[in-house]
C-alpha positions as CSV (number, residue, x, y, z in Angstrom):
1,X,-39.0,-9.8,91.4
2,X,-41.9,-10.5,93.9
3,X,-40.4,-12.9,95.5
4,X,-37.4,-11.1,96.1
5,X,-38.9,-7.9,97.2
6,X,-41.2,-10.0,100.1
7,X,-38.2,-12.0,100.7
8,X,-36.1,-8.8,101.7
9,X,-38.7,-6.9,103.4
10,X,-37.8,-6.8,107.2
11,X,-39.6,-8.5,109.8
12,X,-41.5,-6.4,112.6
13,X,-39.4,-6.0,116.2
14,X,-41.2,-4.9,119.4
15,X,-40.4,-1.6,121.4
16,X,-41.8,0.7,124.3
17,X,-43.8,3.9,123.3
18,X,-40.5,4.5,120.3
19,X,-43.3,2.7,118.0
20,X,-41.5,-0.4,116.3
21,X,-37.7,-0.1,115.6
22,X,-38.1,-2.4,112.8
23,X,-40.8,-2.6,109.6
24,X,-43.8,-3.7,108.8
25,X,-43.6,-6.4,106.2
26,X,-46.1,-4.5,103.8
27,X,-49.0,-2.2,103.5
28,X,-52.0,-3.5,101.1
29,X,-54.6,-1.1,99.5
30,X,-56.4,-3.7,97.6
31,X,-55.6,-4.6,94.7
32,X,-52.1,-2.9,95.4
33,X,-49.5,-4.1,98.0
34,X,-46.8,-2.1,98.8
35,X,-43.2,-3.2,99.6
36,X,-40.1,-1.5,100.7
37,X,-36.2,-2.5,99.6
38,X,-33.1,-1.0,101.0
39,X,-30.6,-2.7,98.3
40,X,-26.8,-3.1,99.7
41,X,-25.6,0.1,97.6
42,X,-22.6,2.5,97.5
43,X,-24.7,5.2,99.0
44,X,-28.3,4.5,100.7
45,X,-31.1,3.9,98.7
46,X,-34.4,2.6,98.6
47,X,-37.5,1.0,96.6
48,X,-40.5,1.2,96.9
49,X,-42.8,-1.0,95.0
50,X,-46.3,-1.2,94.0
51,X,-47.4,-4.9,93.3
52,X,-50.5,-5.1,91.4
53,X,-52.0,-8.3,93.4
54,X,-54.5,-9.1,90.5
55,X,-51.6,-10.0,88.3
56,X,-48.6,-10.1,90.2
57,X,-46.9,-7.5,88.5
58,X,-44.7,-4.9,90.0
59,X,-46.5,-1.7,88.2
60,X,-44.8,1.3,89.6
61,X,-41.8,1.7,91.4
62,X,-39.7,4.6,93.4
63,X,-36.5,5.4,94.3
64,X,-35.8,7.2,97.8
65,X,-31.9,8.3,98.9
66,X,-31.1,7.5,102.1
67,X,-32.4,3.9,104.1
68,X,-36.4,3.9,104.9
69,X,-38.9,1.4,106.0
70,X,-42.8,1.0,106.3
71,X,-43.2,1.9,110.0
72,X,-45.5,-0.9,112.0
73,X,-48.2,0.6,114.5
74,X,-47.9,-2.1,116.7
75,X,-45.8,-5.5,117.6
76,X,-48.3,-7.4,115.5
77,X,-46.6,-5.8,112.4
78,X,-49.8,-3.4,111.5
79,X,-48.5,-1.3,108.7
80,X,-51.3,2.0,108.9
81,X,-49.0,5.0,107.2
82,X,-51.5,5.2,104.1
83,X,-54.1,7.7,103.4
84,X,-55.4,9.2,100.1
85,X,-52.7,7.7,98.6
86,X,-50.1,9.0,100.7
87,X,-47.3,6.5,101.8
88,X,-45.6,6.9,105.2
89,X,-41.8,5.9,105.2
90,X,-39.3,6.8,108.7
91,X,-35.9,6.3,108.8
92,X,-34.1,3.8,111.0
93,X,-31.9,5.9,114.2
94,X,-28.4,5.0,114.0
95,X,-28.2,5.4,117.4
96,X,-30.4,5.2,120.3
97,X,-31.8,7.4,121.9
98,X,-31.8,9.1,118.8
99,X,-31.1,13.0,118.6
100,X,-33.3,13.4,115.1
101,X,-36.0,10.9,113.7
102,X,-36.7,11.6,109.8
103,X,-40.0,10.9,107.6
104,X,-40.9,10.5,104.0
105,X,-44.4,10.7,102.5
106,X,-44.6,9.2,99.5
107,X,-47.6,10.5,96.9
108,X,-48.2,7.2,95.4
109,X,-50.3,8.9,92.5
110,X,-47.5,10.2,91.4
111,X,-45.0,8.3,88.8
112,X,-41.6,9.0,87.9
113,X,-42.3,11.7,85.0
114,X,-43.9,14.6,86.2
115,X,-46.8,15.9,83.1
116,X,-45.9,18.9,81.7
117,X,-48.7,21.6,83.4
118,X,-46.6,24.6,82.6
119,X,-46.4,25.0,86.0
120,X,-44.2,23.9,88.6
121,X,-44.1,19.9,89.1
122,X,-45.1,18.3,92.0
123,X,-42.7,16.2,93.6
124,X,-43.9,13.0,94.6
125,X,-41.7,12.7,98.0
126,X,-41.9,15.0,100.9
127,X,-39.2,14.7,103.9
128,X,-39.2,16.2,107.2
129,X,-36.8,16.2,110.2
130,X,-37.4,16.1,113.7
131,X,-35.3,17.1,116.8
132,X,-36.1,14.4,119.0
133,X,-37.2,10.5,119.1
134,X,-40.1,10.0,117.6
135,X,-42.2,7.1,116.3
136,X,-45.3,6.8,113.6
137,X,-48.7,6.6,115.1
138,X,-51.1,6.8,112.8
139,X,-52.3,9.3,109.9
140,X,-55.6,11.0,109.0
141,X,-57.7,9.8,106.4
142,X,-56.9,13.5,104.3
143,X,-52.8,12.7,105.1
144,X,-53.0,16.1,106.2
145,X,-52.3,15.3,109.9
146,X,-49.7,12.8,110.8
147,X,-49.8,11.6,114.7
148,X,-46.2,10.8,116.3
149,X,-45.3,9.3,119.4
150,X,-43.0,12.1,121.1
151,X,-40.0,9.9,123.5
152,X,-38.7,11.6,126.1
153,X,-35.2,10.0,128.0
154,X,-33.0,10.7,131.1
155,X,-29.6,9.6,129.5
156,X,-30.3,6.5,127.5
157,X,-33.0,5.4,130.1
158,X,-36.8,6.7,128.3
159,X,-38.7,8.4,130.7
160,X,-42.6,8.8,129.2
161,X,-43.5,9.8,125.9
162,X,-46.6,11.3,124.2
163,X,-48.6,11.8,121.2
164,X,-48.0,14.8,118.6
165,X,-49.7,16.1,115.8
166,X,-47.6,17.2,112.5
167,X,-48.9,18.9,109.7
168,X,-47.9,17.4,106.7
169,X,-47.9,20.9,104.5
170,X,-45.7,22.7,106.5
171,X,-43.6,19.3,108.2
172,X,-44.4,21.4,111.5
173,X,-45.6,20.2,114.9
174,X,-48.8,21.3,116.3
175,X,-49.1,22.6,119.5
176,X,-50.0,20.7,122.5
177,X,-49.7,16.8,123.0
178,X,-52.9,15.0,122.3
179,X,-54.4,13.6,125.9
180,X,-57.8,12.2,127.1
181,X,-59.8,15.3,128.1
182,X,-61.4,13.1,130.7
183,X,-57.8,12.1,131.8
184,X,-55.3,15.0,131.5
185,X,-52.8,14.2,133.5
186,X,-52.5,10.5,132.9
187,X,-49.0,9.6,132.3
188,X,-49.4,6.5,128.9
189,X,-47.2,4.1,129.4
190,X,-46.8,0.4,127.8
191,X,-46.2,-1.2,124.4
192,X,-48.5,-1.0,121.5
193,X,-49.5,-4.9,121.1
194,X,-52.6,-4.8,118.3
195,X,-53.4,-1.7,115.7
196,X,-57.6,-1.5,114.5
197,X,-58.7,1.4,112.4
198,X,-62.2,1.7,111.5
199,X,-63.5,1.6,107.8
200,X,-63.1,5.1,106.8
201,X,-60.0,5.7,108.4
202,X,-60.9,8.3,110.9
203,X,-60.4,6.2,114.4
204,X,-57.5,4.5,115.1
205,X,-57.8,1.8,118.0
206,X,-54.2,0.3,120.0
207,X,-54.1,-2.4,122.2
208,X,-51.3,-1.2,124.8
209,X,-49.5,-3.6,127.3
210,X,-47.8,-2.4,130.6
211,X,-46.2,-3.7,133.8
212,X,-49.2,-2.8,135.2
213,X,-52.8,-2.3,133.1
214,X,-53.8,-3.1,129.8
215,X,-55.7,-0.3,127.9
216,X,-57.5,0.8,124.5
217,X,-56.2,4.0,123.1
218,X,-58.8,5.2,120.9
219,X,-57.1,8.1,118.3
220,X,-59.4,10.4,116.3
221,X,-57.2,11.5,113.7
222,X,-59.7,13.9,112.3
223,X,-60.4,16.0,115.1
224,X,-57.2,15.3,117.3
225,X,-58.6,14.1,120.1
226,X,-57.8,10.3,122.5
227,X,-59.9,8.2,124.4
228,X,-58.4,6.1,126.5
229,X,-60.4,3.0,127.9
230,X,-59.1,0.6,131.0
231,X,-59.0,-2.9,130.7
232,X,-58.4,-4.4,134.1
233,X,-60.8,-7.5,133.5
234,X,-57.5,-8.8,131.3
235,X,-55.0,-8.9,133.7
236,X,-55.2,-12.6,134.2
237,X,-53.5,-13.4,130.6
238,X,-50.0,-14.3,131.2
239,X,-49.1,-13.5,127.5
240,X,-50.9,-9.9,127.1
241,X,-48.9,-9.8,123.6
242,X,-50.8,-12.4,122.0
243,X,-53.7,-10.4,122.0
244,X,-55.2,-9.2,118.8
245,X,-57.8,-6.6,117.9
246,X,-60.9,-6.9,115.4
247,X,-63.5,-4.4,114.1
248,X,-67.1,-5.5,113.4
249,X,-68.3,-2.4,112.0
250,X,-72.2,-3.8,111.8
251,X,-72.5,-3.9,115.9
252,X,-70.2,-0.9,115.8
253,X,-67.7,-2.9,118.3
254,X,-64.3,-3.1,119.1
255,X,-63.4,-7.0,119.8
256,X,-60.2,-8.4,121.6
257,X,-59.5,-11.7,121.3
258,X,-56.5,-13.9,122.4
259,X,-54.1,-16.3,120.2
260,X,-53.0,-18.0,123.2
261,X,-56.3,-20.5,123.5
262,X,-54.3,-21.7,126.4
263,X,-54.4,-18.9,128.8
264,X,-57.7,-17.6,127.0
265,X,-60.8,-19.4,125.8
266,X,-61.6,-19.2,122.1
267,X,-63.8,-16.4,121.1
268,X,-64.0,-12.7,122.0
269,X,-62.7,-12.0,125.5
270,X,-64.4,-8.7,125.4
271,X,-66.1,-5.6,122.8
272,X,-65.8,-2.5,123.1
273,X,-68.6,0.2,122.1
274,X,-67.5,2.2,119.2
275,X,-69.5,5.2,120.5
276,X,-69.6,5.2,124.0
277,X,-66.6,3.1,124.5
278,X,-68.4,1.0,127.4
279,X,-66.8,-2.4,127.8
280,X,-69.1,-5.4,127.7
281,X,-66.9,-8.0,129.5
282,X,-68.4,-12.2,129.4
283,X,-70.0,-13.6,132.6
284,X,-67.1,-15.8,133.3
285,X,-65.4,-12.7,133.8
286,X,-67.9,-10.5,135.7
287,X,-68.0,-13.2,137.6
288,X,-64.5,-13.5,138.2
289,X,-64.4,-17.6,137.0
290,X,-61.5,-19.1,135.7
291,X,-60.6,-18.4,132.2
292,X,-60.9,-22.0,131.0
293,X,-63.7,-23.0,132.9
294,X,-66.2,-23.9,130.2
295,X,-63.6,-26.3,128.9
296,X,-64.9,-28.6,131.3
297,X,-68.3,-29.0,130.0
């Protein structure tokens, strides 16, 4: 049964601000890894399951109508919809752009029975429904604030998109977009490459990737409020999407590094301060020397 359910989870496809029209392949919360099924049924169903990774046991399991997946935060497949035991699930559009984009949160604490309280039982899947394309950001570390990326499109042609608030006790949007305070009026554009949240779940850091810039979008899902941080001293890598993001929480640093060792040279390319979000770039780079340089020492 493990096998099968990490045989039949689907793989991770890239998009442009939508978020990922495709799945993450799981979500771990040591020592439980969670999956998602969408069986070839009559009607459209899916499974959620919790493996218990210390015996390799499918303990719990849950049934959802309708077709759902474990939205990924970035290209690299980042799965980050969990919080307080509170599993994000999004539907897949059926047609793109999409007029409404649906959510489940699944309250993993919760089994099939409910106990009998005398009052009455709390259901352990919440939906919403929104007008409009949206995509999963990231979530707070309470679940009480989910943060969406908003599409907007002329025809079928997307034309910007920015990041929402919802309150996950009443499904309902919050006011306002969430924007750099420093940067107001600076239009985000790009694809999320690399997803980084810090230990206790409140920051959540995003590589992006455009035509033009690469740039750190730092998210405090707490407070509501973005940072975000220019990279221009990577604009030499040819292959921006093999960039990855680390975390060393000791330094209190952001690091990026590069998978492509042959447009990059191993090791961090640059950090990023966790606090004051100043970039500390090598002296190859300050000094504008090729990337590979070293190599020939």
């Amino acid at each position: 049964m493990l096998l099968l359910a990490i045989a039949l989870t689907p793989a991770a496809a890239a998009g442009d601000g939508f978020g990922i029209l495709g799945a993450a392949p799981r979500l771990d919360d040591p020592p439980y890894r969670y999956v998602v099924l969408s069986p070839h049924t009559r009607h459209p169903l899916t499974v959620v399951e919790r493996i218990d990774m210390r015996e390799s046991t499918i303990d719990r399991w849950w049934y959802l109508r309708g077709t759902y997946y474990l939205p990924a935060a970035a290209s690299d497949g980042t799965a980050a919809g969990f919080a307080d035991g509170r599993l994000v699930l999004t539907t897949s559009p059926r047609r793109y752009p999409p007029k409404r984009t649906g959510f489940a949160i699944l309250d993993t604490r919760l089994f099939l029975r409910h106990q009998q309280t005398g009052q009455a039982p709390r259901h352990a899947i919440t939906r919403f429904s929104l007008h409009g394309a949206y995509g999963f950001d990231a979530i707070s570390p309470d679940a009480s604030t989910m943060y969406l990326i908003h599409n907007f499109f002329d025809r079928r042609r997307r034309g910007g998109y920015e990041v929402r608030a919802l309150d996950t006790a009443t499904g309902r949007l919050r006011p306002g977009a969430i924007v750099d305070a420093a940067e107001p009026d600076e239009r985000m554009q790009g694809s999320p490459v690399s997803r980084v949240a810090g230990a206790d779940g409140r920051w959540a850091y995003t590589l992006y990737a455009g035509s033009k810039e690469i740039f750190l979008h730092a998210l405090d899902t707490v407070r509501g409020r973005a940072v975000c941080v220019d990279l221009p001293g990577l604009g030499f890598l040819r292959e921006p999407f093999q960039l990855r993001l680390g975390i060393d929480e000791a330094r209190g640093k952001i690091v990026v590094h590069s998978r492509d060792t042959k447009d990059a040279p191993d090791g961090p390319l640059l950090t990023i301060d966790t606090d004051s979000f100043d970039v500390d770039e090598p002296l190859w780079m300050r000094l504008s020397l090729p990337a590979n340089f070293l190599r020939a020492f």
